[in-house]
Structure formats: C-alpha cells, structure tokens
matplotlib code that plots the C-alpha trace (Angstrom):
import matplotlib.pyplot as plt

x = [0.1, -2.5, -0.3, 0.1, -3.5, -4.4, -1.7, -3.4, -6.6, -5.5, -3.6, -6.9, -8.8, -6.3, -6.3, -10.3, -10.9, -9.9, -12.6, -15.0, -14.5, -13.8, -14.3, -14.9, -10.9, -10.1, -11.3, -9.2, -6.1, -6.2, -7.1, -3.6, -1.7, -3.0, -0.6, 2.1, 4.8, 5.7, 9.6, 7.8, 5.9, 8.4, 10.7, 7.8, 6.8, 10.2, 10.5, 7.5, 9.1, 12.3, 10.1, 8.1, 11.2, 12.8, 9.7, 9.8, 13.6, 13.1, 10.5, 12.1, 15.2]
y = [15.9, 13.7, 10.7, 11.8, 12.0, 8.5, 7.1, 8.6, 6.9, 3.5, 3.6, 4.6, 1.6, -0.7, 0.9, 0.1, -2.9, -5.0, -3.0, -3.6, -7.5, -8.9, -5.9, -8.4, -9.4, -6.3, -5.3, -8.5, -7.4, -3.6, -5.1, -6.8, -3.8, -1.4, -3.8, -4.1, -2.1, 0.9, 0.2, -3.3, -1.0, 2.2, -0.8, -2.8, 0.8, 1.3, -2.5, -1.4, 2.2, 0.4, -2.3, 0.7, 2.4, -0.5, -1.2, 2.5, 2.1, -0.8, 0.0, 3.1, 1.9]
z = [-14.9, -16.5, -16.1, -12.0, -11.6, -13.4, -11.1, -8.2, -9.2, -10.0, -6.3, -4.7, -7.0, -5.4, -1.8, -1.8, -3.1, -0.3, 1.7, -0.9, -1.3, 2.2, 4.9, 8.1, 7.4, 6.5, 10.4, 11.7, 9.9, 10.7, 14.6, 14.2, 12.5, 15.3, 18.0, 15.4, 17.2, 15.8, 14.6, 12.9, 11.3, 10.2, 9.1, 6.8, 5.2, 4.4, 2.6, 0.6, -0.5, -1.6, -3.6, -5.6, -5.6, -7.6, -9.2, -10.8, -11.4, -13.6, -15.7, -16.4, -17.4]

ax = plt.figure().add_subplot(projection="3d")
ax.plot(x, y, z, "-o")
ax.set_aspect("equal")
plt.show()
C-alpha cells in the first residue's frame, strides 16, 4: 500500500509540473486538446495505457 501511495504521488509531481514551469503553453495546448475530436482522443489515451502497460510489463519481468 505504501508503494501505491508513493506512486500516486510521484504521478501527481509529474501531472503538475508542466503547470508550474510554462502555464501560458500549457493554456495553448489544453485550447488545442479541447477541439481534438473525441475518437483522436479515446485512441491517443489508449496508445498511452498500452505504453505504461508495457512499461510495467517490462520492468517486472
């Protein structure tokens, strides 16, 4: 449970620190997510499962 919380923490550390270093870009690129269509969107989220998916896979192995 420890490990699950640390790993919690260290995704929110990485979530906010493009906020925290450039947050006028941050605006430009959220403007251009928001009229990403939705299925460009579903289809890039599922890309970045598989990666940590893999990602996890490997380093356990």
């Amino acid at each position: 449970m420890k490990l699950f919380v640390l790993l919690i923490g260290m995704v929110l550390i990485f979530e906010g620190l493009p906020y925290v270093a450039a947050p006028e870009s941050m605006q430009a690129w959220l403007r251009k997510l928001s009229e990403t269509r939705p299925k460009q969107l579903r289809i890039m989220g599922l890309i970045a499962m598989a990666a940590g998916l893999l990602l996890c896979w490997i380093i356990q192995g």
